[in-house]
mmJSON file of the N, C-alpha and C atoms, coordinates in Angstrom:
{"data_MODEL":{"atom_site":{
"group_PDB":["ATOM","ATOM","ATOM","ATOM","ATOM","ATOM","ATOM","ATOM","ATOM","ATOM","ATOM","ATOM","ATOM","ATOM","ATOM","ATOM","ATOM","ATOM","ATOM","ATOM","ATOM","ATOM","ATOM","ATOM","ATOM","ATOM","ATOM","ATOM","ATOM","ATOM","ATOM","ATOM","ATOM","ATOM","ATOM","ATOM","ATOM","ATOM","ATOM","ATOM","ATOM","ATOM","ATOM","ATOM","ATOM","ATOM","ATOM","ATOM","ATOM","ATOM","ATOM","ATOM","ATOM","ATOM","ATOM","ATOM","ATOM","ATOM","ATOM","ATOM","ATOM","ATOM","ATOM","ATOM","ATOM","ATOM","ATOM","ATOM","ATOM","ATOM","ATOM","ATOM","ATOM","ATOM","ATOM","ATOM","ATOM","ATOM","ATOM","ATOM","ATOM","ATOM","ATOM","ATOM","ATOM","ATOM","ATOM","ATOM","ATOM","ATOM","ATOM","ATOM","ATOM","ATOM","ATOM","ATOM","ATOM","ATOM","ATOM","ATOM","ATOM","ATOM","ATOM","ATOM","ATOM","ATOM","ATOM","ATOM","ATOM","ATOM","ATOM","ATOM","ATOM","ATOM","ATOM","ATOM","ATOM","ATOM","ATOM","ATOM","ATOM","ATOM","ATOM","ATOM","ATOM","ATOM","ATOM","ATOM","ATOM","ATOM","ATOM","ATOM","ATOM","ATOM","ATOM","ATOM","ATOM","ATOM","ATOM","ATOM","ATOM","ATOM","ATOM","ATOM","ATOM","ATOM","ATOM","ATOM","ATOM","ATOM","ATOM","ATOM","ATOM","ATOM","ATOM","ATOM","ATOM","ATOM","ATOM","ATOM","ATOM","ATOM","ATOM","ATOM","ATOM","ATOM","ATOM","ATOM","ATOM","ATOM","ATOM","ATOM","ATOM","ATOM","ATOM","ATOM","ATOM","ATOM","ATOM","ATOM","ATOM","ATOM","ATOM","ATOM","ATOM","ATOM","ATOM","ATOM","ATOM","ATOM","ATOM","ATOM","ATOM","ATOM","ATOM","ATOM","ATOM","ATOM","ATOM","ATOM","ATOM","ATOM","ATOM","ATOM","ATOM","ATOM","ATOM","ATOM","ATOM","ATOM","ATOM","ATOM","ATOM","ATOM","ATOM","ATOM","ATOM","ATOM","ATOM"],
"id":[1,2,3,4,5,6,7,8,9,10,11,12,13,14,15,16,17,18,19,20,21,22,23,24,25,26,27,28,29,30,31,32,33,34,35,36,37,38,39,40,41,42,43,44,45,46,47,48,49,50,51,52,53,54,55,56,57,58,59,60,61,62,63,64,65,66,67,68,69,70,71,72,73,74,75,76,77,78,79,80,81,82,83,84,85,86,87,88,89,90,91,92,93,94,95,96,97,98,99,100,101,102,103,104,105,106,107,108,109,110,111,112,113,114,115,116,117,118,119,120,121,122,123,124,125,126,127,128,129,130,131,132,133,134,135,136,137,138,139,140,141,142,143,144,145,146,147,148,149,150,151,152,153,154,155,156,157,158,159,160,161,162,163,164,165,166,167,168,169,170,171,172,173,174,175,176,177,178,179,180,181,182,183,184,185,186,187,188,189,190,191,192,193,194,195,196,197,198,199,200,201,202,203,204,205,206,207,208,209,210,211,212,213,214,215,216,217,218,219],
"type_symbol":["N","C","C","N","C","C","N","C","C","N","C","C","N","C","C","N","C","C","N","C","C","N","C","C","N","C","C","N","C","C","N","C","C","N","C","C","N","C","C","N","C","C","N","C","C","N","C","C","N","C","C","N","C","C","N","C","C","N","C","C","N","C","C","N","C","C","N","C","C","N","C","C","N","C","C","N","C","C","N","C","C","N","C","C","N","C","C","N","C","C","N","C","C","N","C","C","N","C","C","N","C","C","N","C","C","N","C","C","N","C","C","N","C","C","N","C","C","N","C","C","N","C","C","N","C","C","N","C","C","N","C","C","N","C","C","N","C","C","N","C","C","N","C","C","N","C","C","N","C","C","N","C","C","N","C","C","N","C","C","N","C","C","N","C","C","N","C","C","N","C","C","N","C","C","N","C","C","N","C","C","N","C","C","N","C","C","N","C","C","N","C","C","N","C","C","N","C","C","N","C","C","N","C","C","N","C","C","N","C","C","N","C","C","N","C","C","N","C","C"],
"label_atom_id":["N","CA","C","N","CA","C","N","CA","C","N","CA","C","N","CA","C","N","CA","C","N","CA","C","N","CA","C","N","CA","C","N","CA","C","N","CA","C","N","CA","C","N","CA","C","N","CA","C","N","CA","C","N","CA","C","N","CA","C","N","CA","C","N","CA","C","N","CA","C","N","CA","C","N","CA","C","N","CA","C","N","CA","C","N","CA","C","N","CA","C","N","CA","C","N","CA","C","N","CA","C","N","CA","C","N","CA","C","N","CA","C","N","CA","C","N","CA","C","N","CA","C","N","CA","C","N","CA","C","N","CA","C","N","CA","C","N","CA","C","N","CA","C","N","CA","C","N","CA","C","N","CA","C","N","CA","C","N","CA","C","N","CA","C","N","CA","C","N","CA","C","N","CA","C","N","CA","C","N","CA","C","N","CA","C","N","CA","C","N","CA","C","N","CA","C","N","CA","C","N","CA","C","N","CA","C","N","CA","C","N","CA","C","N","CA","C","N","CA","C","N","CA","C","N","CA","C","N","CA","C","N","CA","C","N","CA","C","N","CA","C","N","CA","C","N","CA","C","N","CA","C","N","CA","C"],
"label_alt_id":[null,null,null,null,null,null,null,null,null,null,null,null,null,null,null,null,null,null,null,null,null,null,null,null,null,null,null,null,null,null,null,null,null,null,null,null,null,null,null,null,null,null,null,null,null,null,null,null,null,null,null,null,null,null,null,null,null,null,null,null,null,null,null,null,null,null,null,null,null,null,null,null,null,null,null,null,null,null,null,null,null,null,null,null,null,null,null,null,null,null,null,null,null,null,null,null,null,null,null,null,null,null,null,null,null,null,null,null,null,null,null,null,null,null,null,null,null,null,null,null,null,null,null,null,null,null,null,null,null,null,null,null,null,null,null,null,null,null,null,null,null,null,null,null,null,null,null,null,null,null,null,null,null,null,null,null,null,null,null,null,null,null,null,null,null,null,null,null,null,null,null,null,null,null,null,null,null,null,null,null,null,null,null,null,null,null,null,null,null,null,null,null,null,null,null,null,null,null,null,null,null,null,null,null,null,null,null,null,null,null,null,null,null,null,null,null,null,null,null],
"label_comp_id":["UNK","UNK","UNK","UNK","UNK","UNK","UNK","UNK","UNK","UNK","UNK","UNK","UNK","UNK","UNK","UNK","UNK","UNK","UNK","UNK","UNK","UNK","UNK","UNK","UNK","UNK","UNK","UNK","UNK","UNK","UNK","UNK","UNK","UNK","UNK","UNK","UNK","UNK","UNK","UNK","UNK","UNK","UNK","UNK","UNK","UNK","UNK","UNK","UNK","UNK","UNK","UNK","UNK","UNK","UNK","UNK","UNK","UNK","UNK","UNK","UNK","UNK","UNK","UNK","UNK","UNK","UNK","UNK","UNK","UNK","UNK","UNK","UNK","UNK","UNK","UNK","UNK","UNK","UNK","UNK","UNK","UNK","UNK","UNK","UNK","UNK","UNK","UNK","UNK","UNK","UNK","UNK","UNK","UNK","UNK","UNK","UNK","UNK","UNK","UNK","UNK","UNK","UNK","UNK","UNK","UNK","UNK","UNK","UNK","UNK","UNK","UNK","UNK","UNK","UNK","UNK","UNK","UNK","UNK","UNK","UNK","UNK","UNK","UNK","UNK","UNK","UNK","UNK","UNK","UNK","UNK","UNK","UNK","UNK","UNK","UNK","UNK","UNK","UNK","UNK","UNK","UNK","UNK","UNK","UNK","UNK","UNK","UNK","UNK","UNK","UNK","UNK","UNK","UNK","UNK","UNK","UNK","UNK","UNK","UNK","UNK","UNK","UNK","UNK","UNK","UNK","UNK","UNK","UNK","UNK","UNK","UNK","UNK","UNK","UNK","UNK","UNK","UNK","UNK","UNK","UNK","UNK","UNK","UNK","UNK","UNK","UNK","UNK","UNK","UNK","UNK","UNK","UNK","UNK","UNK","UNK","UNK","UNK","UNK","UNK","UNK","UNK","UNK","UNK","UNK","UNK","UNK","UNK","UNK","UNK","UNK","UNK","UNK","UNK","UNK","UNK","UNK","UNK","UNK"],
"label_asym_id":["A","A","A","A","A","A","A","A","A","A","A","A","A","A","A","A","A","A","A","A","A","A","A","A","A","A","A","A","A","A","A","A","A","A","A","A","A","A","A","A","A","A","A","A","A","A","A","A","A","A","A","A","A","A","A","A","A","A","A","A","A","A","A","A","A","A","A","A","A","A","A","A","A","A","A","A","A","A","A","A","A","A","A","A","A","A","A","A","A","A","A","A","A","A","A","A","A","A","A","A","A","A","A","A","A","A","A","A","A","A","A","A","A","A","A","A","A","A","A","A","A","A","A","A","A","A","A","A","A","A","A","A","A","A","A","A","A","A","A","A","A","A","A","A","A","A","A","A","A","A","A","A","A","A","A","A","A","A","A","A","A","A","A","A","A","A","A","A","A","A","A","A","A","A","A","A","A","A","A","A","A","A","A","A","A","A","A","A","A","A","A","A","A","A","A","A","A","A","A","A","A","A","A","A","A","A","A","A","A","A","A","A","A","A","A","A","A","A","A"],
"label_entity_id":["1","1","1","1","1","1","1","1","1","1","1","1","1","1","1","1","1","1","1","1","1","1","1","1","1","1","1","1","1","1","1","1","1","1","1","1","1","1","1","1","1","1","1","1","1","1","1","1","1","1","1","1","1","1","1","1","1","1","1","1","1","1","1","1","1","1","1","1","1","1","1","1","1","1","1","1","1","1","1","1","1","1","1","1","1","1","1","1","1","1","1","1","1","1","1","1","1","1","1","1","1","1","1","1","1","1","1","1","1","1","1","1","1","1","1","1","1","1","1","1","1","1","1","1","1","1","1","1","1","1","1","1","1","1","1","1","1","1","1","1","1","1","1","1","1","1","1","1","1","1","1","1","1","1","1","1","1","1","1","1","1","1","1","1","1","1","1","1","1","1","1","1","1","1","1","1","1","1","1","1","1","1","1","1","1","1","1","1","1","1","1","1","1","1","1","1","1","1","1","1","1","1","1","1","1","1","1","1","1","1","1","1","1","1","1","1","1","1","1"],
"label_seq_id":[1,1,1,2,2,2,3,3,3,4,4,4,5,5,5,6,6,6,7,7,7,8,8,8,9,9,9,10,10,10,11,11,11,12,12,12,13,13,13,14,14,14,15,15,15,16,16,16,17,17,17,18,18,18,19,19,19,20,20,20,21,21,21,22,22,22,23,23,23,24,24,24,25,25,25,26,26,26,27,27,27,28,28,28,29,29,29,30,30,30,31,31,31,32,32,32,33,33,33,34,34,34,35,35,35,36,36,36,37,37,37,38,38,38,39,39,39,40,40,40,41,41,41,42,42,42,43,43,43,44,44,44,45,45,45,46,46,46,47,47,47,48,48,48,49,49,49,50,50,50,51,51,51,52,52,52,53,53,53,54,54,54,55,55,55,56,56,56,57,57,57,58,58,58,59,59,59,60,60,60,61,61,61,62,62,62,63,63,63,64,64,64,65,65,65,66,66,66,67,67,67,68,68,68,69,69,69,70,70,70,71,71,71,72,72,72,73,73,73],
"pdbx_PDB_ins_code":[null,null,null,null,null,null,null,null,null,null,null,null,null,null,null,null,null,null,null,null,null,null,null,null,null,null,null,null,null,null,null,null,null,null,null,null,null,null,null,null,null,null,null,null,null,null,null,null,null,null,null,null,null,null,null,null,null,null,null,null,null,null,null,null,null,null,null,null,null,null,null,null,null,null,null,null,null,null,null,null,null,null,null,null,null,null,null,null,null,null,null,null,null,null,null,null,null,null,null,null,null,null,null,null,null,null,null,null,null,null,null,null,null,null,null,null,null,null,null,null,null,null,null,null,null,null,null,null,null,null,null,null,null,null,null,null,null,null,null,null,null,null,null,null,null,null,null,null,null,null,null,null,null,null,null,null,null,null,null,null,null,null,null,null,null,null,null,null,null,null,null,null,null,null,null,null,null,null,null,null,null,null,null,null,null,null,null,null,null,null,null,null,null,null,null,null,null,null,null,null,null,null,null,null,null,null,null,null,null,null,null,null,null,null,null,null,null,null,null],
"Cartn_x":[132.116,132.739,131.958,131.464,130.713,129.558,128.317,127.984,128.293,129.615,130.032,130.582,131.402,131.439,130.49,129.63,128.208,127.205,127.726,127.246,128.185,129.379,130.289,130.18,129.555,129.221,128.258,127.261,125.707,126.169,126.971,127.215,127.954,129.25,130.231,128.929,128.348,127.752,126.492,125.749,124.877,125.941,127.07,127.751,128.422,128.889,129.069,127.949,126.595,125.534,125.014,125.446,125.173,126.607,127.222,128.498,128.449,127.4,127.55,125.878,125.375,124.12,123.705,124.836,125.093,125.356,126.071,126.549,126.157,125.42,124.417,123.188,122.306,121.175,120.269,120.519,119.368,120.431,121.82,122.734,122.039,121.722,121.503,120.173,119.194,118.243,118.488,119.11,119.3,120.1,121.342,121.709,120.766,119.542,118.924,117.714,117.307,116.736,116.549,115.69,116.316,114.633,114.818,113.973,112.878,111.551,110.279,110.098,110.203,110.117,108.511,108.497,107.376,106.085,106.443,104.522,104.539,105.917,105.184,104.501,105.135,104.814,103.47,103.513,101.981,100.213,101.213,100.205,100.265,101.454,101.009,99.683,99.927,99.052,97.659,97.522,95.964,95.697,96.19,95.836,95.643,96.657,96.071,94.901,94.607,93.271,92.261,92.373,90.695,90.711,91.811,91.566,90.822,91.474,90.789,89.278,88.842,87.369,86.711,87.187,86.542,85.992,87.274,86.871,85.697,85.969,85.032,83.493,83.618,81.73,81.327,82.611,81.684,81.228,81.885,81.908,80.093,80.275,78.761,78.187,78.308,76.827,76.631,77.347,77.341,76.614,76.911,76.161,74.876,74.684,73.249,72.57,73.004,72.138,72.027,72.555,72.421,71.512,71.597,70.974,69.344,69.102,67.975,67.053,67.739,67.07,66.365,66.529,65.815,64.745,64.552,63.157,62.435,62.556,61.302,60.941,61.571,61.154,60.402],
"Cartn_y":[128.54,127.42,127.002,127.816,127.515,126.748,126.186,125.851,124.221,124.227,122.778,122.065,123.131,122.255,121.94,122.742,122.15,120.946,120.715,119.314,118.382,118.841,117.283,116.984,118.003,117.712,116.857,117.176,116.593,115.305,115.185,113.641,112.952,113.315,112.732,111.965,112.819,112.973,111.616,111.38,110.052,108.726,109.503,108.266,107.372,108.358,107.878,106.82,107.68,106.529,105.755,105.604,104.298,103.287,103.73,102.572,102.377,102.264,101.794,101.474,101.097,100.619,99.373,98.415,97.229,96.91,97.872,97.801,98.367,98.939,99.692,98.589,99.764,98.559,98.514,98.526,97.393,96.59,96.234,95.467,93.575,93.587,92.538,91.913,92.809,92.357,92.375,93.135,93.106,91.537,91.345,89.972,88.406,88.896,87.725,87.411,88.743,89.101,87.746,87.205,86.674,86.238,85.468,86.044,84.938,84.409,84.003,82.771,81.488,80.323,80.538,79.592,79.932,79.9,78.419,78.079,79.494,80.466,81.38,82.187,82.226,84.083,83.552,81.804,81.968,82.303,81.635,81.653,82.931,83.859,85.753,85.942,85.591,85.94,85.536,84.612,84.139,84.795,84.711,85.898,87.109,87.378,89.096,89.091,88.382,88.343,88.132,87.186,86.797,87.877,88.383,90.577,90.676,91.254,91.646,91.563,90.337,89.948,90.086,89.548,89.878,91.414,92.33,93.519,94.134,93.846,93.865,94.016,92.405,91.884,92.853,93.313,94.316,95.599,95.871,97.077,97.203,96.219,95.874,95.867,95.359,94.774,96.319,97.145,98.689,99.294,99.0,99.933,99.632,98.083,97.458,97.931,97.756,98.175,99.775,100.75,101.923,102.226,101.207,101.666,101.434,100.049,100.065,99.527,99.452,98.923,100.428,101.061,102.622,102.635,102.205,102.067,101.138,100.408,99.936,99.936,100.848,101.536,102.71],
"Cartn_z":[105.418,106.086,107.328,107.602,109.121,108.712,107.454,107.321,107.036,106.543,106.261,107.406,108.829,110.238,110.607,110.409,111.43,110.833,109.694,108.701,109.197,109.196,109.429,111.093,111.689,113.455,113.928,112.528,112.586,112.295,111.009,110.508,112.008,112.198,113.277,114.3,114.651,115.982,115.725,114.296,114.067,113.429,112.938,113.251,114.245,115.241,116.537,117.121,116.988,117.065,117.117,115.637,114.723,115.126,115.449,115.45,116.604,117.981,119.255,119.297,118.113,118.468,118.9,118.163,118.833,120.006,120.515,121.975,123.483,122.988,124.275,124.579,125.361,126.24,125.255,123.392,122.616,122.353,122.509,121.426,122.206,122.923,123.794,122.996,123.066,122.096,120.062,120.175,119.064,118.43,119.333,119.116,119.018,119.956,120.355,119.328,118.098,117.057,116.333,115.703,114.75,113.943,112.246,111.412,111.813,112.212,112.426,111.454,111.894,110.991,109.922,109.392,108.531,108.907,110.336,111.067,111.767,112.572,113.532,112.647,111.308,110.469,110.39,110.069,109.634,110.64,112.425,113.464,113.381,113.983,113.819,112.859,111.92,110.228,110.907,111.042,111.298,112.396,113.65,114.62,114.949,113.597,113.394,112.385,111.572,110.731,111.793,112.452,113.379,114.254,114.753,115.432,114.125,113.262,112.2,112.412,111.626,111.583,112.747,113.507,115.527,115.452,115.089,115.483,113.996,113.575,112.323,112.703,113.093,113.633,114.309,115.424,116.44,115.779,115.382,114.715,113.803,112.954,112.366,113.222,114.089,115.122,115.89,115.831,116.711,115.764,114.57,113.409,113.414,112.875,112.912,114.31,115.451,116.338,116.329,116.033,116.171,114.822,113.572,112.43,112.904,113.104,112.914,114.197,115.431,116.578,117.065,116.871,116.922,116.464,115.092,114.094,114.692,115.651,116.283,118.196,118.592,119.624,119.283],
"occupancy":[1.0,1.0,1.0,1.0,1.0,1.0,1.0,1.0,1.0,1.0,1.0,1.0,1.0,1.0,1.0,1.0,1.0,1.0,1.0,1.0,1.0,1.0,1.0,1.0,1.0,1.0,1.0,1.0,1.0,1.0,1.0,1.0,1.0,1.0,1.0,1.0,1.0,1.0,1.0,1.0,1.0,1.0,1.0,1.0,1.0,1.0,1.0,1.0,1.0,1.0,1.0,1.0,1.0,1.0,1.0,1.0,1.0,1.0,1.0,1.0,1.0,1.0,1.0,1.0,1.0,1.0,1.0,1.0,1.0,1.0,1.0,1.0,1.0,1.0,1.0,1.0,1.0,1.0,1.0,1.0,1.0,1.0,1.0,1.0,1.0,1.0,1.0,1.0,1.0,1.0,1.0,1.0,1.0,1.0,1.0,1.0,1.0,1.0,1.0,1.0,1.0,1.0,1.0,1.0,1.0,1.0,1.0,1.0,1.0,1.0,1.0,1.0,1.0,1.0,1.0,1.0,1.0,1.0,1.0,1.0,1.0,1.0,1.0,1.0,1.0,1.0,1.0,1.0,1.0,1.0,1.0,1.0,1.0,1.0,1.0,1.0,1.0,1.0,1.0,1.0,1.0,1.0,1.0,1.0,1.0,1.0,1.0,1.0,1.0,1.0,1.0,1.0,1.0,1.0,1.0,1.0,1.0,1.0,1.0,1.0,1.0,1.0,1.0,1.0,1.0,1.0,1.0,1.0,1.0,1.0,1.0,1.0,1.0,1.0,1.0,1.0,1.0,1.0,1.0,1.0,1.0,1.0,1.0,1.0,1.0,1.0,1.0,1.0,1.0,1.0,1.0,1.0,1.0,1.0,1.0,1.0,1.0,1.0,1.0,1.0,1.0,1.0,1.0,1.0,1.0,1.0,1.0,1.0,1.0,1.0,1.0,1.0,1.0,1.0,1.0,1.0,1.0,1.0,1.0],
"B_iso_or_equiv":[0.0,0.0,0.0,0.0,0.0,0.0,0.0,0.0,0.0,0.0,0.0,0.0,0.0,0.0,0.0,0.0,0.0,0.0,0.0,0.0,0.0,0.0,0.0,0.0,0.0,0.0,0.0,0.0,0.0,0.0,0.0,0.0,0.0,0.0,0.0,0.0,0.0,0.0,0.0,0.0,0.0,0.0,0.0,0.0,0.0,0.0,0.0,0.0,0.0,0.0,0.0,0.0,0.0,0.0,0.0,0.0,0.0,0.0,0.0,0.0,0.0,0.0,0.0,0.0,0.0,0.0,0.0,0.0,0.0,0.0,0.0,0.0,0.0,0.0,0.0,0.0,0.0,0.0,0.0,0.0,0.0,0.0,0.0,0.0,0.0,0.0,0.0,0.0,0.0,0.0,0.0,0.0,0.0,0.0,0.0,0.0,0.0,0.0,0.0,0.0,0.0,0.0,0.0,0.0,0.0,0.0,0.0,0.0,0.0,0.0,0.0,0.0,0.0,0.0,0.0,0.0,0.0,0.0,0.0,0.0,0.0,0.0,0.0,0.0,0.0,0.0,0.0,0.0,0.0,0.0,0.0,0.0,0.0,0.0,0.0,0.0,0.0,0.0,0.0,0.0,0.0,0.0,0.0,0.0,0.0,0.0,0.0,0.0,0.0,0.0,0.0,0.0,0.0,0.0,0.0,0.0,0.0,0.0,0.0,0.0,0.0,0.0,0.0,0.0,0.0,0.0,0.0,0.0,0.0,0.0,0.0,0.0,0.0,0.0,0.0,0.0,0.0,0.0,0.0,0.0,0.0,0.0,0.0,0.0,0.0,0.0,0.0,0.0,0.0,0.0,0.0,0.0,0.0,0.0,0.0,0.0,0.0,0.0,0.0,0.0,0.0,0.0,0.0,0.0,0.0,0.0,0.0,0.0,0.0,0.0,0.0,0.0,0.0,0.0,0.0,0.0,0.0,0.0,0.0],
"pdbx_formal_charge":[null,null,null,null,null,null,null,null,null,null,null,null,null,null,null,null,null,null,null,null,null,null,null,null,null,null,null,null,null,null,null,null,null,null,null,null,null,null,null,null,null,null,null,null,null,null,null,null,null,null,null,null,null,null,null,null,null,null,null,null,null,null,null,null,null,null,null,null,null,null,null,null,null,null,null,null,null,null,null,null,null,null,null,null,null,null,null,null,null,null,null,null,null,null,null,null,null,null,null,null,null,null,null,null,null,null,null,null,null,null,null,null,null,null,null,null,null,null,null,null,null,null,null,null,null,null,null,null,null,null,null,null,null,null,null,null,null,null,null,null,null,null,null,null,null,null,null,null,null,null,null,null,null,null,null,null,null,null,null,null,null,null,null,null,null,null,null,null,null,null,null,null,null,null,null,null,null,null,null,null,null,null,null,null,null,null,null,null,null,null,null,null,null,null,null,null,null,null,null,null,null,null,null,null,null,null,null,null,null,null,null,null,null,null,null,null,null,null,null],
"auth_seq_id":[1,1,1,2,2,2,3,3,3,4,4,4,5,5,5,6,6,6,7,7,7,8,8,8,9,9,9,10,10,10,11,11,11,12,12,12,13,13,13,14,14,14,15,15,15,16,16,16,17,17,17,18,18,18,19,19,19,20,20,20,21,21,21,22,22,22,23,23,23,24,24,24,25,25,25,26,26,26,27,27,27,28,28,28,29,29,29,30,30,30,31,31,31,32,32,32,33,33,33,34,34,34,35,35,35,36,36,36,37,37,37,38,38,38,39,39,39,40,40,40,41,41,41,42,42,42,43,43,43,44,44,44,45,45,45,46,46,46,47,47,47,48,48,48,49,49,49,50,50,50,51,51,51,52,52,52,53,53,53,54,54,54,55,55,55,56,56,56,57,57,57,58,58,58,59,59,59,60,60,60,61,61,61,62,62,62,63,63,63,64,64,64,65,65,65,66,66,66,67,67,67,68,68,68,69,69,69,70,70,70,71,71,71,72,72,72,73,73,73],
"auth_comp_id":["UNK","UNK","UNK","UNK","UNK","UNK","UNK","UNK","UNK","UNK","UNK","UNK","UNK","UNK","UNK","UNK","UNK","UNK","UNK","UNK","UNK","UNK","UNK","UNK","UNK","UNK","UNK","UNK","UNK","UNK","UNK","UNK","UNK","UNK","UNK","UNK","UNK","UNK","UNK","UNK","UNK","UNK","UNK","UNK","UNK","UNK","UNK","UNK","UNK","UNK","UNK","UNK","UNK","UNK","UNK","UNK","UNK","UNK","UNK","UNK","UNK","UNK","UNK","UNK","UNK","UNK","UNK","UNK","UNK","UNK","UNK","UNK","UNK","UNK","UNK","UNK","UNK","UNK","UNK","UNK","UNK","UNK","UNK","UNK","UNK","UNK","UNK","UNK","UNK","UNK","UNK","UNK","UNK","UNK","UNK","UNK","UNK","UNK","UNK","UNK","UNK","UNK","UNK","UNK","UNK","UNK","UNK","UNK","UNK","UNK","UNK","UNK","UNK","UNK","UNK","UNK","UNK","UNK","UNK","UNK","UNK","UNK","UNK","UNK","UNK","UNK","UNK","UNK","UNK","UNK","UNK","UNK","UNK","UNK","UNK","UNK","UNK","UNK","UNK","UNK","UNK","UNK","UNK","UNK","UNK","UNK","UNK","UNK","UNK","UNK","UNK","UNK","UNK","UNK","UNK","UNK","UNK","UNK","UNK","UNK","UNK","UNK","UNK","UNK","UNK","UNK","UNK","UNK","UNK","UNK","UNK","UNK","UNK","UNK","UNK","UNK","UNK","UNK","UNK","UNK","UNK","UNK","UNK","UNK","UNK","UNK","UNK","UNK","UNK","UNK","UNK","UNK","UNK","UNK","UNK","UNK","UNK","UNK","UNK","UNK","UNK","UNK","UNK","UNK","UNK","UNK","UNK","UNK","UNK","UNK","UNK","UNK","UNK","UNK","UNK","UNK","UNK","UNK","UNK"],
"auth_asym_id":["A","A","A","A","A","A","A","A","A","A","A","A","A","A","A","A","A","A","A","A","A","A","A","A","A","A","A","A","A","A","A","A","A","A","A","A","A","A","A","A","A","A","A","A","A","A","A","A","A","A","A","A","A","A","A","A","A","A","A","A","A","A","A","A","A","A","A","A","A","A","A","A","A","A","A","A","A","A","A","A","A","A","A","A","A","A","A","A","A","A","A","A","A","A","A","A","A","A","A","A","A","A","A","A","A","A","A","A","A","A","A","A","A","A","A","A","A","A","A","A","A","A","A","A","A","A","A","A","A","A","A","A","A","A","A","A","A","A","A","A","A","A","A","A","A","A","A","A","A","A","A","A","A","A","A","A","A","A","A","A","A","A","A","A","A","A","A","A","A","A","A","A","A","A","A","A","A","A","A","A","A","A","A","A","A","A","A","A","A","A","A","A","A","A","A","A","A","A","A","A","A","A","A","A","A","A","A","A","A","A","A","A","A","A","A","A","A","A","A"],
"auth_atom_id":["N","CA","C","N","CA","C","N","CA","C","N","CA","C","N","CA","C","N","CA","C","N","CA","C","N","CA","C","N","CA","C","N","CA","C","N","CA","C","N","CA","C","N","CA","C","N","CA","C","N","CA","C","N","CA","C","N","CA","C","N","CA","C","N","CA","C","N","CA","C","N","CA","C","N","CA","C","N","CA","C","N","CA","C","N","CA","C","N","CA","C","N","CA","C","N","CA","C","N","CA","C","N","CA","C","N","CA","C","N","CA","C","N","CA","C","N","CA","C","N","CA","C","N","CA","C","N","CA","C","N","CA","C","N","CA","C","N","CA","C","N","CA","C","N","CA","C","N","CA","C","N","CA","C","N","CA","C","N","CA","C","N","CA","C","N","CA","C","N","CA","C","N","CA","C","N","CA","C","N","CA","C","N","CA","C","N","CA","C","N","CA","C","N","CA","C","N","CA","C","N","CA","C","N","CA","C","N","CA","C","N","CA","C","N","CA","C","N","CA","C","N","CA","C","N","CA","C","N","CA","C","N","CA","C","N","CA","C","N","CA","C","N","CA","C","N","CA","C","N","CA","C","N","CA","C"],
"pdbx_PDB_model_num":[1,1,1,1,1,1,1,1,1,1,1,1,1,1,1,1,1,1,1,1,1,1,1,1,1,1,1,1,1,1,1,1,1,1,1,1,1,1,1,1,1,1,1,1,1,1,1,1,1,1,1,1,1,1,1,1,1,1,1,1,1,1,1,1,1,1,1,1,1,1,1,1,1,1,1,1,1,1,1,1,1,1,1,1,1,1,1,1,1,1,1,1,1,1,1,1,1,1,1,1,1,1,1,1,1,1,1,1,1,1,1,1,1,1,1,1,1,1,1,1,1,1,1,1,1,1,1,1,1,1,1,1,1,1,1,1,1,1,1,1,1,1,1,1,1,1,1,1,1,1,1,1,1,1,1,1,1,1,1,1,1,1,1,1,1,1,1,1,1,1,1,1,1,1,1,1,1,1,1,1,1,1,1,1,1,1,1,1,1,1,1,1,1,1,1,1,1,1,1,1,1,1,1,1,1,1,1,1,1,1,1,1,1,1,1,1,1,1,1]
}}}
């Protein structure tokens, strides 16, 4: 029996949790949440691709110079 109080303590205790998550200091943001029209998802999208590629180039250009700017010094 002592194994099954200490399950329904664990449960009580994340349900308590969960049922005041709305209401504590995220319920404020959480209300103000809401789902990203289609132009933002799409500006995010392209801005995280050109990070992407940006960080990309450098990355090559670290290689290329470490590959072969050596071979002619």
């Amino acid at each position: 029996m002592k194994v099954e109080a200490k399950a329904d303590e664990v449960q009580d205790n994340f349900e308590s949790k969960a049922r005041n998550l709305g209401r504590g200091k995220y319920g404020r943001i959480l209300k103000m949440a809401r789902t990203p029209t289609r132009e933002e998802y799409k500006k995010t999208c392209y801005i995280a691709a050109l990070g992407i590629v940006v960080l990309g180039a450098v990355g090559f250009l670290i290689m290329w110079i470490m590959t072969y700017l050596p071979t002619y010094f």
